[in-house]
Backbone and ligand atoms as CSV (ligand in chain L), in Angstrom:
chain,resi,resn,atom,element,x,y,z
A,1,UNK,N,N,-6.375,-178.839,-6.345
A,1,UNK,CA,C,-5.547,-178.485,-7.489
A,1,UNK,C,C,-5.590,-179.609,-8.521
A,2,UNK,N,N,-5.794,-179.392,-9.949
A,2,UNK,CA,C,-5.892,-180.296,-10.750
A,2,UNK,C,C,-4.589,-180.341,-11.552
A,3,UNK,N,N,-4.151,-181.069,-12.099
A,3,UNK,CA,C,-3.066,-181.368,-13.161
A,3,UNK,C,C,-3.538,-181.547,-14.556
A,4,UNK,N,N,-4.863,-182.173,-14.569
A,4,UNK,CA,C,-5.252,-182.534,-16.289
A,4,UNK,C,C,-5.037,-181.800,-16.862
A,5,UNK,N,N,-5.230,-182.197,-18.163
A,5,UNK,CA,C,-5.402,-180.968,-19.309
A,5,UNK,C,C,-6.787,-180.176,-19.364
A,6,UNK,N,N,-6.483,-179.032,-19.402
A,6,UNK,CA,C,-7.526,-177.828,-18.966
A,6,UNK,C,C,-8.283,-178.040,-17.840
A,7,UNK,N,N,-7.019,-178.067,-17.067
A,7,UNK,CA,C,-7.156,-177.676,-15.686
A,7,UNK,C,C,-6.880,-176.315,-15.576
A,8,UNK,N,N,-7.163,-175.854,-14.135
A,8,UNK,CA,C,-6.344,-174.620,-13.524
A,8,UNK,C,C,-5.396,-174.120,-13.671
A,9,UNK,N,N,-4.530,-175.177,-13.576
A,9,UNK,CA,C,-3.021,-175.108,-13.458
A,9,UNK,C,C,-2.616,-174.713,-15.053
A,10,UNK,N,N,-3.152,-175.435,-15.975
A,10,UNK,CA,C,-2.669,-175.765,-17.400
A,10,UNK,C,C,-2.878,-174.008,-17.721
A,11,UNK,N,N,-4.374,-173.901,-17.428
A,11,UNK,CA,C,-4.360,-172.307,-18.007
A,11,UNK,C,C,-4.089,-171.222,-17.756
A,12,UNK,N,N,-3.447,-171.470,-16.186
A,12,UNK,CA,C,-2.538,-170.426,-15.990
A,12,UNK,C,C,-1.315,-170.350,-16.568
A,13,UNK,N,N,-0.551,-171.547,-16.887
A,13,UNK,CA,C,0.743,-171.406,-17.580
A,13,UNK,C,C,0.615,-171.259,-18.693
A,14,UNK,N,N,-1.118,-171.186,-19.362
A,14,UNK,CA,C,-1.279,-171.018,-20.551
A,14,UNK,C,C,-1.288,-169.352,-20.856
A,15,UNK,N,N,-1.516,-168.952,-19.724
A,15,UNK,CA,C,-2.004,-167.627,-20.055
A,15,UNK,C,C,-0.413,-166.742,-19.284
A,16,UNK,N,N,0.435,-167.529,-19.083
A,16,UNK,CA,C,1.908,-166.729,-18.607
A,16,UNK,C,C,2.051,-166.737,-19.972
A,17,UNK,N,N,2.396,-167.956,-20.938
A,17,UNK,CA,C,3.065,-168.382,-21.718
A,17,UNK,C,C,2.010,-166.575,-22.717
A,18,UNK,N,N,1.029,-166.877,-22.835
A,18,UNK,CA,C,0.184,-165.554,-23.520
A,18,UNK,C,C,1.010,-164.408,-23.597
A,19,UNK,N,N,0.959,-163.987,-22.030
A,19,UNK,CA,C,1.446,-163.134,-21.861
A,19,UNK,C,C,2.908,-162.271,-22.286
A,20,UNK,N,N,3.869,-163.935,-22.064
A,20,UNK,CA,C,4.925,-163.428,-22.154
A,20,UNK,C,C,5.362,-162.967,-23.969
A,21,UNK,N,N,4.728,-163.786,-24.532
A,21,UNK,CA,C,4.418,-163.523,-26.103
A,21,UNK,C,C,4.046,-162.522,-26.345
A,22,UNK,N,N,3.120,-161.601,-25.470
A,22,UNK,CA,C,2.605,-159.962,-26.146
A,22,UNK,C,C,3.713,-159.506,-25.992
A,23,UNK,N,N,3.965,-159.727,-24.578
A,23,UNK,CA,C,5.938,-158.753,-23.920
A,23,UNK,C,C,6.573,-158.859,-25.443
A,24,UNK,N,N,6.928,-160.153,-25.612
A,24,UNK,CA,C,8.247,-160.263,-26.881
A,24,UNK,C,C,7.650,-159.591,-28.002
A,25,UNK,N,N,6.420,-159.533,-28.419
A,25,UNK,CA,C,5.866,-158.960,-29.847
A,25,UNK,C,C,5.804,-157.358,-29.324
A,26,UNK,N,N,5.724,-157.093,-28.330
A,26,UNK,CA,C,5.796,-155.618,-28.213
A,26,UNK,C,C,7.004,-155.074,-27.946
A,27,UNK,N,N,8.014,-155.942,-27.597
A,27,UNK,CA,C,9.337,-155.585,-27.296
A,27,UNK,C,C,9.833,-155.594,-29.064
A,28,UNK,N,N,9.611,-156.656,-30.509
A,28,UNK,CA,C,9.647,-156.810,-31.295
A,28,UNK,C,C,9.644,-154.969,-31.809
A,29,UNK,N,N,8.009,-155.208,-31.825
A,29,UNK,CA,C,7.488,-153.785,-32.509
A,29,UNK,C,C,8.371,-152.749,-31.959
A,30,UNK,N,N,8.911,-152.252,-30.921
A,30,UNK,CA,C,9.309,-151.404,-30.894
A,30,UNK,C,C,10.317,-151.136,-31.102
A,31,UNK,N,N,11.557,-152.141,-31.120
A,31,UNK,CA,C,13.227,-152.571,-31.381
A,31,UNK,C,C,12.538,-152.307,-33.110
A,32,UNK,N,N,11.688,-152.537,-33.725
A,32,UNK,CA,C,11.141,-152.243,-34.827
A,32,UNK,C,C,11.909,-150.738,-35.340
A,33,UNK,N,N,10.634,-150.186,-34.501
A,33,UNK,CA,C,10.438,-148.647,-34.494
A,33,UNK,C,C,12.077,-147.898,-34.674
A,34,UNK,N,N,12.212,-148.635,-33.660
A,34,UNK,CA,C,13.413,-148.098,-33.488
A,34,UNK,C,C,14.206,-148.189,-34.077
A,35,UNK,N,N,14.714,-148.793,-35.034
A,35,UNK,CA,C,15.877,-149.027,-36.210
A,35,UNK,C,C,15.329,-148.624,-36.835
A,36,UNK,N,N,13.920,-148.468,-37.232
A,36,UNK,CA,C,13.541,-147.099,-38.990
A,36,UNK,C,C,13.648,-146.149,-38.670
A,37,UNK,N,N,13.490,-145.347,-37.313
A,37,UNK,CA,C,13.728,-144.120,-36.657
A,37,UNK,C,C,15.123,-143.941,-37.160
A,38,UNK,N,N,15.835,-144.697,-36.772
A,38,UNK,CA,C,17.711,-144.923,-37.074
A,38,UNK,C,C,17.559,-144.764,-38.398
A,39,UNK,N,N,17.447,-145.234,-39.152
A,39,UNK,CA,C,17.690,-145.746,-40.401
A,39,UNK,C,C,17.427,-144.163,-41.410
A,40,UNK,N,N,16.355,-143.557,-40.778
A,40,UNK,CA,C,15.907,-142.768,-41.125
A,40,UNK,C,C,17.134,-141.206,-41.018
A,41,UNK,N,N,17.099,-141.260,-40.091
A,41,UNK,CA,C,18.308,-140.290,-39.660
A,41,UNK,C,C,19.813,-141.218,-39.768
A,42,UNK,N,N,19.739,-142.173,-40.418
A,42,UNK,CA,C,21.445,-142.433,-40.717
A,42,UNK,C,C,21.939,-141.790,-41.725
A,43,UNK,N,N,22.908,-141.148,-41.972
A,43,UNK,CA,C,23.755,-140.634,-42.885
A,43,UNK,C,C,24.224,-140.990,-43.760
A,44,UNK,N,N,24.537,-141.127,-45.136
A,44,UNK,CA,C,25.220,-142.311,-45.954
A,44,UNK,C,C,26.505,-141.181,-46.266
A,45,UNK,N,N,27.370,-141.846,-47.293
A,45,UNK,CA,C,28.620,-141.222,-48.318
A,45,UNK,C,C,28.091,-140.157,-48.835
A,46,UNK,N,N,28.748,-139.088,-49.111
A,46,UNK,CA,C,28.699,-137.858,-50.585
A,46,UNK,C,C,29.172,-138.466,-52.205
A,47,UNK,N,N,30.239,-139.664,-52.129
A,47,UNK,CA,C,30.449,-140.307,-52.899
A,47,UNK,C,C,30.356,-141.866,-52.602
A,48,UNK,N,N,30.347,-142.560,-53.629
A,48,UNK,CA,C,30.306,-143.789,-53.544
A,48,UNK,C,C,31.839,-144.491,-52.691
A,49,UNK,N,N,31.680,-145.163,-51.771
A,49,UNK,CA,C,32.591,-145.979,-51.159
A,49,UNK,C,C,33.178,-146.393,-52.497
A,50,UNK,N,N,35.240,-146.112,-51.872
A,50,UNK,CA,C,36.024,-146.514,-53.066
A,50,UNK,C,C,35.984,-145.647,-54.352
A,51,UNK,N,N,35.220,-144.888,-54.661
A,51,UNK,CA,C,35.564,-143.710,-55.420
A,51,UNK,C,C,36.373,-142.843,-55.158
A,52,UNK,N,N,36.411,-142.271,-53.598
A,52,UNK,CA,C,37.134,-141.367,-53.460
A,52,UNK,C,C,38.280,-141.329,-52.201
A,53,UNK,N,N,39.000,-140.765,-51.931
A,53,UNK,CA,C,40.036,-140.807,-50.801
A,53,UNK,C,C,39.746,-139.137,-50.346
A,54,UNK,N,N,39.950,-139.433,-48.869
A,54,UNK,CA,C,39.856,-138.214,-47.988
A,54,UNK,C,C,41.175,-137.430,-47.835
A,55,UNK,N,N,40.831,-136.284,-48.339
A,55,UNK,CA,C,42.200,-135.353,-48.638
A,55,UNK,C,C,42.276,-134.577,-47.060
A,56,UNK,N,N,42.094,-133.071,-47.430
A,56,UNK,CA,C,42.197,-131.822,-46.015
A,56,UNK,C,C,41.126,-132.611,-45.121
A,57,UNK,N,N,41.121,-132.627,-43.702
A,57,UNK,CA,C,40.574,-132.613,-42.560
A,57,UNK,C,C,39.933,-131.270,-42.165
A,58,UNK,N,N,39.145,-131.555,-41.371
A,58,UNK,CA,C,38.655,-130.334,-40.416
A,58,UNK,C,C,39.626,-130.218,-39.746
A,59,UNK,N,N,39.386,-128.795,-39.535
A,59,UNK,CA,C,40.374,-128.458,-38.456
A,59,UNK,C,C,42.269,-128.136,-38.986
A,60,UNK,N,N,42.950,-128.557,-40.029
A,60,UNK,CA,C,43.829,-128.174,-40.321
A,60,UNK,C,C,44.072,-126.602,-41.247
A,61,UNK,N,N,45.443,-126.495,-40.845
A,61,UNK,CA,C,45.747,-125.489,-41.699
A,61,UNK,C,C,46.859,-125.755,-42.883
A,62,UNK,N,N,46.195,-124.645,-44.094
A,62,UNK,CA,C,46.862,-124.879,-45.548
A,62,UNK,C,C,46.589,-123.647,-46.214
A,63,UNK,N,N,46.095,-123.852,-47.242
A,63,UNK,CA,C,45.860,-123.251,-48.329
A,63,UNK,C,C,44.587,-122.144,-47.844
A,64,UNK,N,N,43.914,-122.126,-46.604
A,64,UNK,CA,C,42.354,-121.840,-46.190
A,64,UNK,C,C,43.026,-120.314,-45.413
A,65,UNK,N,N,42.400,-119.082,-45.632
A,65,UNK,CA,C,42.248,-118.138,-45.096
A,65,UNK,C,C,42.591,-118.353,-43.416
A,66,UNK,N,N,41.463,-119.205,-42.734
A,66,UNK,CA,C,41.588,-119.445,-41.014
A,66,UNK,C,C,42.135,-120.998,-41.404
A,67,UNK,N,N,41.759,-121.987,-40.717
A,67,UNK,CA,C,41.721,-122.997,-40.322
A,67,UNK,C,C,40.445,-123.611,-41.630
A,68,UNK,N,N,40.745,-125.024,-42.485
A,68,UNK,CA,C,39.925,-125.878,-43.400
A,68,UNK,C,C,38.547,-126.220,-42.046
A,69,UNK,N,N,37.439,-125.946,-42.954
A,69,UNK,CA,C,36.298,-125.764,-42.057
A,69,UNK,C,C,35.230,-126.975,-42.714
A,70,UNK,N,N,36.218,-127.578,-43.658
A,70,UNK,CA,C,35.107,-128.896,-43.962
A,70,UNK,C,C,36.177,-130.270,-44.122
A,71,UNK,N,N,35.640,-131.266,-45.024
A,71,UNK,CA,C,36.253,-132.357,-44.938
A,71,UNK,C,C,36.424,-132.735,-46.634
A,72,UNK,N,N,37.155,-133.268,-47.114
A,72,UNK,CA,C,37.327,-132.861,-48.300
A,72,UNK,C,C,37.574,-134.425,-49.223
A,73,UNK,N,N,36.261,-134.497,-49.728
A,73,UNK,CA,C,36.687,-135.950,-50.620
A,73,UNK,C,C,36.788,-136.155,-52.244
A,74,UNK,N,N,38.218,-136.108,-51.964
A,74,UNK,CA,C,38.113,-136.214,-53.760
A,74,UNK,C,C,38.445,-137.183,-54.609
A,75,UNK,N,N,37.658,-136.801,-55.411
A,75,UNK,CA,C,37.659,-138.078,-56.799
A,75,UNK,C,C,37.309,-137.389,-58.074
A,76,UNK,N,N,37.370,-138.023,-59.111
A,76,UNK,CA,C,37.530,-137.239,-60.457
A,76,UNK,C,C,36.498,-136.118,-60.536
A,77,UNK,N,N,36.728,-135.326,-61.076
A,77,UNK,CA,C,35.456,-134.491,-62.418
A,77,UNK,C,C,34.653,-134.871,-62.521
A,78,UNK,N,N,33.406,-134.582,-62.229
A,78,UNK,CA,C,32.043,-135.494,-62.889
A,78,UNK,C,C,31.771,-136.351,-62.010
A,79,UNK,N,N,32.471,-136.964,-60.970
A,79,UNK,CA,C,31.508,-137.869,-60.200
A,79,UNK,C,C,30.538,-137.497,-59.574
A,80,UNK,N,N,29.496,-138.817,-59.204
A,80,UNK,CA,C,28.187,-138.106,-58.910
A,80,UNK,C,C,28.425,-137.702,-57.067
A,81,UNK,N,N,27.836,-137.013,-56.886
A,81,UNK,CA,C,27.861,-136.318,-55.297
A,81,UNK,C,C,26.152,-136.818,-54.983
A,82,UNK,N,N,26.091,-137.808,-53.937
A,82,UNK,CA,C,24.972,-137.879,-53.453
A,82,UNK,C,C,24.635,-137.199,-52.322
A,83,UNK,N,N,23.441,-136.663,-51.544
A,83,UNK,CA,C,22.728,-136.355,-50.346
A,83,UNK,C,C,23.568,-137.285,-48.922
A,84,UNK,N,N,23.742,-136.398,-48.292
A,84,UNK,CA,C,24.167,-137.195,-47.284
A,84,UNK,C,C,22.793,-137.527,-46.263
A,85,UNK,N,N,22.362,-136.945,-46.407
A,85,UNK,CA,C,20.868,-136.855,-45.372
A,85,UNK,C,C,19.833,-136.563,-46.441
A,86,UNK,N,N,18.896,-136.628,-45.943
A,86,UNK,CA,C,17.552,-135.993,-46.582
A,86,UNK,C,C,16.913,-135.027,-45.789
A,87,UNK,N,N,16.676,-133.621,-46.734
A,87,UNK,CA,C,16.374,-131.928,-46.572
A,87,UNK,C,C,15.760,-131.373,-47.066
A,88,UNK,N,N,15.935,-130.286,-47.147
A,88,UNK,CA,C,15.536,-128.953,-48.559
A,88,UNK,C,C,16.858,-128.558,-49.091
A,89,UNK,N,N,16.984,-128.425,-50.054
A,89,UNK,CA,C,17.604,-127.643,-50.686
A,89,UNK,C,C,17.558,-126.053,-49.969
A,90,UNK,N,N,18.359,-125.489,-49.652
A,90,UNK,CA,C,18.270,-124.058,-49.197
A,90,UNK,C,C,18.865,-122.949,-49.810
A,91,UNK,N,N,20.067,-123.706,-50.503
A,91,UNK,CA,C,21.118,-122.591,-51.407
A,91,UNK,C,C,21.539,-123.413,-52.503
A,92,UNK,N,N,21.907,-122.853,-53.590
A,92,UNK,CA,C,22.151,-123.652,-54.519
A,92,UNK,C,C,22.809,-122.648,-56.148
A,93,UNK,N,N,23.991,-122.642,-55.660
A,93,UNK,CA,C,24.666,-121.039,-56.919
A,93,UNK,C,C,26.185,-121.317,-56.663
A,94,UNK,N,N,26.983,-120.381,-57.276
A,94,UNK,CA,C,28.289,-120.141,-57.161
A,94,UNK,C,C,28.355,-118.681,-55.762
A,95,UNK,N,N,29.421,-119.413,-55.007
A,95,UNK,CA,C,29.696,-118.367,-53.792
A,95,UNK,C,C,31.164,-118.065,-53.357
A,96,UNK,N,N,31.662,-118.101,-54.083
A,96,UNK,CA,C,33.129,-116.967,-54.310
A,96,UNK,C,C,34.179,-118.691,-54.139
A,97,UNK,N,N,34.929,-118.279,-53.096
A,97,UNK,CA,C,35.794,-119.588,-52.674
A,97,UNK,C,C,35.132,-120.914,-52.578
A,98,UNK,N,N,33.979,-121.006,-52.388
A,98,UNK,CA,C,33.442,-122.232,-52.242
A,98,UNK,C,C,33.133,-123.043,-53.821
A,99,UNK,N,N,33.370,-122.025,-54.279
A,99,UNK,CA,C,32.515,-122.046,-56.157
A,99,UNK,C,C,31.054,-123.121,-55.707
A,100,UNK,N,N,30.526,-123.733,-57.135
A,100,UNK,CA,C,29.502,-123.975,-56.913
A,100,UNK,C,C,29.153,-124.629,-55.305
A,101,UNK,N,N,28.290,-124.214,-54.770
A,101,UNK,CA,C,27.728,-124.785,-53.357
A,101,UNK,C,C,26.242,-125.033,-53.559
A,102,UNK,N,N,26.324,-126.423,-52.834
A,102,UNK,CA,C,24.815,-126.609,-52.320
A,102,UNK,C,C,24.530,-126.822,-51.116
A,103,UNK,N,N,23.825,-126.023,-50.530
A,103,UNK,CA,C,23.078,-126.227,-49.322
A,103,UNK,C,C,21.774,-127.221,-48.900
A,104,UNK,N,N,22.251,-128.313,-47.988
A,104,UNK,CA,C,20.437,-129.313,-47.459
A,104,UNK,C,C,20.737,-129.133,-46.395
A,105,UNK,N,N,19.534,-128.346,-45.976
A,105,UNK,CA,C,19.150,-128.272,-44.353
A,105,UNK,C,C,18.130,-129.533,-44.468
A,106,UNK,N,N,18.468,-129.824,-42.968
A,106,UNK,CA,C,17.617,-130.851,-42.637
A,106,UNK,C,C,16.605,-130.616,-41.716
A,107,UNK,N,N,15.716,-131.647,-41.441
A,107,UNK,CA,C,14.511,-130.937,-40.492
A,107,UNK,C,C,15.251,-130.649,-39.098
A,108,UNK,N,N,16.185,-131.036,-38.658
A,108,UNK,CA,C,16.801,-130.661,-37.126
A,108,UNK,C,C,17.500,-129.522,-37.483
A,109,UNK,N,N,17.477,-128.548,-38.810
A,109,UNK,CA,C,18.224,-127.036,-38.767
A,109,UNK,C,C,19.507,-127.383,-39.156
A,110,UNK,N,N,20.358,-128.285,-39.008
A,110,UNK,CA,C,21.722,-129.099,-39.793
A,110,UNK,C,C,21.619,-128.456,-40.929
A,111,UNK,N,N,22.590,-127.854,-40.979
A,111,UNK,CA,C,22.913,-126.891,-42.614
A,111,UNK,C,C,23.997,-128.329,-43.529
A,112,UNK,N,N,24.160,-128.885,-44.238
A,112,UNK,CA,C,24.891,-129.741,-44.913
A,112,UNK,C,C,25.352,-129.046,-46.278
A,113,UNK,N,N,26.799,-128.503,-46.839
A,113,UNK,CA,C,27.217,-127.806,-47.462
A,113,UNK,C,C,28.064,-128.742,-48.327
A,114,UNK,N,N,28.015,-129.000,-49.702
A,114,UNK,CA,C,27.984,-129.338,-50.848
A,114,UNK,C,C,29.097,-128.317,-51.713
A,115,UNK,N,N,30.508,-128.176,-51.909
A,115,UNK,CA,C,31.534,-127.160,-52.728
A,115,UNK,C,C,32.136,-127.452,-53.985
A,116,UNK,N,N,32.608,-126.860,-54.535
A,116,UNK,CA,C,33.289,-126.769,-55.419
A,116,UNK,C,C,32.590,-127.938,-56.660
A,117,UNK,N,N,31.149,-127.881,-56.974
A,117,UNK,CA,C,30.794,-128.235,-57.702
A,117,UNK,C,C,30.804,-128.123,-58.922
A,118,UNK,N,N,30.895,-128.947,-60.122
A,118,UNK,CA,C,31.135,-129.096,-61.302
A,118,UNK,C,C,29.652,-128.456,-61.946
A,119,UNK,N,N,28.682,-129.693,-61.571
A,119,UNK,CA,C,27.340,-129.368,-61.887
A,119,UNK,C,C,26.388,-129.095,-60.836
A,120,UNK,N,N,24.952,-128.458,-60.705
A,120,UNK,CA,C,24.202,-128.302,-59.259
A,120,UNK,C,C,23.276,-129.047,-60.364
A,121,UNK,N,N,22.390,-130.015,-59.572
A,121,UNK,CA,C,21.457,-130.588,-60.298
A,121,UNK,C,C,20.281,-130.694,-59.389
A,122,UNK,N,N,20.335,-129.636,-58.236
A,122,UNK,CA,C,19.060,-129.479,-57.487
A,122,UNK,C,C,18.375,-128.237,-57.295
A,123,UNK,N,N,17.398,-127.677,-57.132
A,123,UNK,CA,C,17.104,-126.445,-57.049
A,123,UNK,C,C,16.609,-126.272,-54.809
A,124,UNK,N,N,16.335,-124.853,-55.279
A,124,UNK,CA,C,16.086,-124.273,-54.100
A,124,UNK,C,C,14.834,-124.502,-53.803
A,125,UNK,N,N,14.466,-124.987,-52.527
A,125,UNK,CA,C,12.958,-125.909,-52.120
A,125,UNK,C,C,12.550,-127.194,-52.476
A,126,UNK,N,N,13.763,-127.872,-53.162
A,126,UNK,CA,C,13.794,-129.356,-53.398
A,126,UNK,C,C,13.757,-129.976,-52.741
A,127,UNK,N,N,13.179,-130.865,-52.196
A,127,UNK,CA,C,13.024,-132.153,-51.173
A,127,UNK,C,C,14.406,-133.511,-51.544
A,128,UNK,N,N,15.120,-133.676,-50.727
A,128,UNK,CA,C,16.281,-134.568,-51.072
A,128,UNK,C,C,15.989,-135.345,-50.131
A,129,UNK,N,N,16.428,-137.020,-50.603
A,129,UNK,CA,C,16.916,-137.910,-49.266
A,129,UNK,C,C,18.624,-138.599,-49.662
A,130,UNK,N,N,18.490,-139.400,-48.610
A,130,UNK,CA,C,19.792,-139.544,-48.318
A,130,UNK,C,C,20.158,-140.122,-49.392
A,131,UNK,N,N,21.293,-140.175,-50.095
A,131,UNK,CA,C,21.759,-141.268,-51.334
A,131,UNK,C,C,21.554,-140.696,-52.746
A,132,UNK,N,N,20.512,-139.797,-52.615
A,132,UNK,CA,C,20.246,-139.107,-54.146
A,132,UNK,C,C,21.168,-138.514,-54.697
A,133,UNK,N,N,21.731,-138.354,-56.166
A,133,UNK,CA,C,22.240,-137.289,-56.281
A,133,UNK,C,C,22.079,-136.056,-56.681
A,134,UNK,N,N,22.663,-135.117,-56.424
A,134,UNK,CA,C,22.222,-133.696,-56.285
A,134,UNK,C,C,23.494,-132.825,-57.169
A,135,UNK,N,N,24.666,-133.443,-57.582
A,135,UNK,CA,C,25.231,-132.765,-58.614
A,135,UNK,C,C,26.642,-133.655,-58.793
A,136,UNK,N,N,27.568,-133.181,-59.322
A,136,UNK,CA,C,28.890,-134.003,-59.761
A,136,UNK,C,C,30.543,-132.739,-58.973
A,137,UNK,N,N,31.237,-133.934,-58.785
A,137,UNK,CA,C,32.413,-133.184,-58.134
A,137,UNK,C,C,33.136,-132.687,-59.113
A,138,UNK,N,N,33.829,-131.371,-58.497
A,138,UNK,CA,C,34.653,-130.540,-59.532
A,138,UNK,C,C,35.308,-129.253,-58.842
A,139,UNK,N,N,35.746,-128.677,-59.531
A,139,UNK,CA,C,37.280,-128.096,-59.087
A,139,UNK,C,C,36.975,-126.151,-59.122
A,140,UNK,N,N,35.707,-126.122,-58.699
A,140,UNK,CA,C,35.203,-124.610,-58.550
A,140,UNK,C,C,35.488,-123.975,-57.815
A,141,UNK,N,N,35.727,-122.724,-57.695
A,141,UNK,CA,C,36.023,-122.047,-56.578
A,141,UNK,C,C,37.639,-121.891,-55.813
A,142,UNK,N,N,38.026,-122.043,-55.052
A,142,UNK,CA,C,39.397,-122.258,-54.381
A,142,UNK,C,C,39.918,-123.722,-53.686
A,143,UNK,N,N,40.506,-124.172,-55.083
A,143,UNK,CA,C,41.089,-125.634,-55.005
A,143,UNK,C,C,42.382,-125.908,-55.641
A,144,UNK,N,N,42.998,-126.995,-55.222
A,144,UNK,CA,C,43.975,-127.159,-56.345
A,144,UNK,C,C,44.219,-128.922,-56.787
A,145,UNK,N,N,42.826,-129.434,-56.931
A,145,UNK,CA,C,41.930,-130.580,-57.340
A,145,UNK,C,C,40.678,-130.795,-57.488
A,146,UNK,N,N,40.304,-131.548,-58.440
A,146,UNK,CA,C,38.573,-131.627,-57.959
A,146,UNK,C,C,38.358,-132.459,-57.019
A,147,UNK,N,N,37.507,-132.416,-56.002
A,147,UNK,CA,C,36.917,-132.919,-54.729
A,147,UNK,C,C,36.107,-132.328,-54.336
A,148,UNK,N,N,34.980,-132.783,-53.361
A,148,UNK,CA,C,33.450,-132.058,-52.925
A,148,UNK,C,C,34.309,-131.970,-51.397
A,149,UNK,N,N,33.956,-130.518,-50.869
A,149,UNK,CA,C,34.330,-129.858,-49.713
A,149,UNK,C,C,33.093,-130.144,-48.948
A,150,UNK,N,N,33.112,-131.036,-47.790
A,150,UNK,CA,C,31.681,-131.073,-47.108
A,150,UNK,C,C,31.891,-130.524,-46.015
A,151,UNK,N,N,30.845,-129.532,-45.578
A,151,UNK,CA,C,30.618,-128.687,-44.404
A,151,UNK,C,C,29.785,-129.054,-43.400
A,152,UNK,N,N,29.192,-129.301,-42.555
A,152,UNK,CA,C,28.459,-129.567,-41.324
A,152,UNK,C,C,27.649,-128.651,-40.460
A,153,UNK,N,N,27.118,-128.111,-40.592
A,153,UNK,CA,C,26.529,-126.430,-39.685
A,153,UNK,C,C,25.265,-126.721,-39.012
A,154,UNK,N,N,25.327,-127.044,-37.942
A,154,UNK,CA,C,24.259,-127.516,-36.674
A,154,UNK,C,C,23.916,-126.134,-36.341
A,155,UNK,N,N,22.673,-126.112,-37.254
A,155,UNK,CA,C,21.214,-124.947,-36.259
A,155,UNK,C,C,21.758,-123.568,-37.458
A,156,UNK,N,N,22.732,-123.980,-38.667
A,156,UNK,CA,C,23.171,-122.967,-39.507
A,156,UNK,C,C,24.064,-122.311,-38.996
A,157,UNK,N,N,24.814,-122.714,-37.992
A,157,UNK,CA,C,25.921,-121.820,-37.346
A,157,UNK,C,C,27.372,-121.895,-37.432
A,158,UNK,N,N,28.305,-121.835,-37.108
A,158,UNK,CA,C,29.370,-122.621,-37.248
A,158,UNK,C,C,29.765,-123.735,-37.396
A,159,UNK,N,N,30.777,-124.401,-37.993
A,159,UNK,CA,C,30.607,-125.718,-38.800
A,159,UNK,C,C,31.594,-126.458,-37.736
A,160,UNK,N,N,30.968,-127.784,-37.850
A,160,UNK,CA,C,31.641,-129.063,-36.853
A,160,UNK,C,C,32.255,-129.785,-37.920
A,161,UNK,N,N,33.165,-130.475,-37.349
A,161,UNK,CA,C,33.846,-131.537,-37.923
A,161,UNK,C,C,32.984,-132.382,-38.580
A,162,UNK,N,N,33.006,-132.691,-39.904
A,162,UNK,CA,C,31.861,-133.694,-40.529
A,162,UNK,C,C,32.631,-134.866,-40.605
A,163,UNK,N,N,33.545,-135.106,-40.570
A,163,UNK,CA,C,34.159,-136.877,-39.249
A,163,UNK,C,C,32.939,-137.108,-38.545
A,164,UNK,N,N,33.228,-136.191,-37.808
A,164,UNK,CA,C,32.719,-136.834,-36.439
A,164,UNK,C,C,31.013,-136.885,-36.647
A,165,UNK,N,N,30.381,-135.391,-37.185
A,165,UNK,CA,C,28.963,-135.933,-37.435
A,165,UNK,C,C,28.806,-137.319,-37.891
A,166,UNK,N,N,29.620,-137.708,-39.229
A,166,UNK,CA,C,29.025,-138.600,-39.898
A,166,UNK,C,C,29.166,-140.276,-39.373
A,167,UNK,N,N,30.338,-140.266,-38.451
A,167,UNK,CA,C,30.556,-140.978,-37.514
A,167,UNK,C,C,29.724,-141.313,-36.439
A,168,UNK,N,N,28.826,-140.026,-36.036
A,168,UNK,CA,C,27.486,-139.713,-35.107
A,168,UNK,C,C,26.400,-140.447,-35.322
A,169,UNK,N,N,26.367,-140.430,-36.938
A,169,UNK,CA,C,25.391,-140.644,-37.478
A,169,UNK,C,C,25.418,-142.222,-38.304
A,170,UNK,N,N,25.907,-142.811,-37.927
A,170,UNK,CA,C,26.150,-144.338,-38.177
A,170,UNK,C,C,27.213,-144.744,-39.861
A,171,UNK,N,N,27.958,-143.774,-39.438
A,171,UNK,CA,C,28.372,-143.396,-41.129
A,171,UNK,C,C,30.165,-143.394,-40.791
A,172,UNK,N,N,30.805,-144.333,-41.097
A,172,UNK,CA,C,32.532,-143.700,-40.899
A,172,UNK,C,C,33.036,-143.377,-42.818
A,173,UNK,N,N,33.664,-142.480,-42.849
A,173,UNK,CA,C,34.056,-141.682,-44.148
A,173,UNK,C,C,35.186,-143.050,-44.596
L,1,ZN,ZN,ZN,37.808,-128.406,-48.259
């Protein structure tokens, strides 16, 4: 057994030390991967943090036919309403109680519902990402303030608490 330099010995601990360096650069790359994967599917605001205060909840009853089936953030007339995710555009018109609505499905089938809009400033087959905006809050439809009514509809079906999605989704309201 030798001890010198570039010995046996030396280049085996030379070649642990190698080794253990690919481990950490591949453990790197993938802790990588993995937060743009995240990042990608994180959720942001409908409005800008501090613009607006959270009025009706999911899940309560008021003013709503059944039970309030979205989450309701309001702030003046005219503010801008950004993408909570990035989608398609799927719907995009006036629809009775909801007044103006916009619909972004997302690629996982997530219906994301957009109400009582002032202005729609996206069309149908539009490509959106998260943060963009897509129209301004306002007092359309069945309200008794302006605020954007956000809906939640996993696979287009009945609507979940958008708390808790957006909470899911690395996002607290
Ligand atoms: Zn509402």
């Amino acid at each position: 057994m030798e001890d010198a330099a570039g010995g046996p010995l030396e280049k085996a601990v030379e070649a642990q030390a190698e080794q253990r360096n690919a481990a950490l650069a591949q453990l790197a790359a993938s802790a990588e991967k993995r937060s743009s994967v995240l990042a990608e599917n994180a959720w942001g605001l409908p409005v800008a943090a501090g613009a607006y205060h959270l009025t009706a909840r999911f899940g309560e009853y008021g003013l709503w036919s059944s039970y309030h089936t979205g989450l309701d953030f309001a702030a003046p007339t005219g503010t801008t309403i950004m993408a909570i995710a990035g989608g398609t555009v799927t719907s995009a018109g006036y629809d009775g109680a909801y007044g103006n609505k916009t619909v972004v499905t997302l690629d996982d089938g997530t219906e994301i519902w957009y109400c009582h809009q002032t202005t729609i400033n996206v069309s149908v087959g539009q490509s959106v990402v998260s943060g963009q905006p897509i129209g301004t809050v306002g007092s359309t439809g069945h309200v008794t303030g302006p605020h954007v009514h956000i809906e939640v509809r996993p696979g287009g079906g009945d609507p979940v608490d958008p708390y808790a999605a957006m909470v899911a989704h690395g996002d607290t309201p």
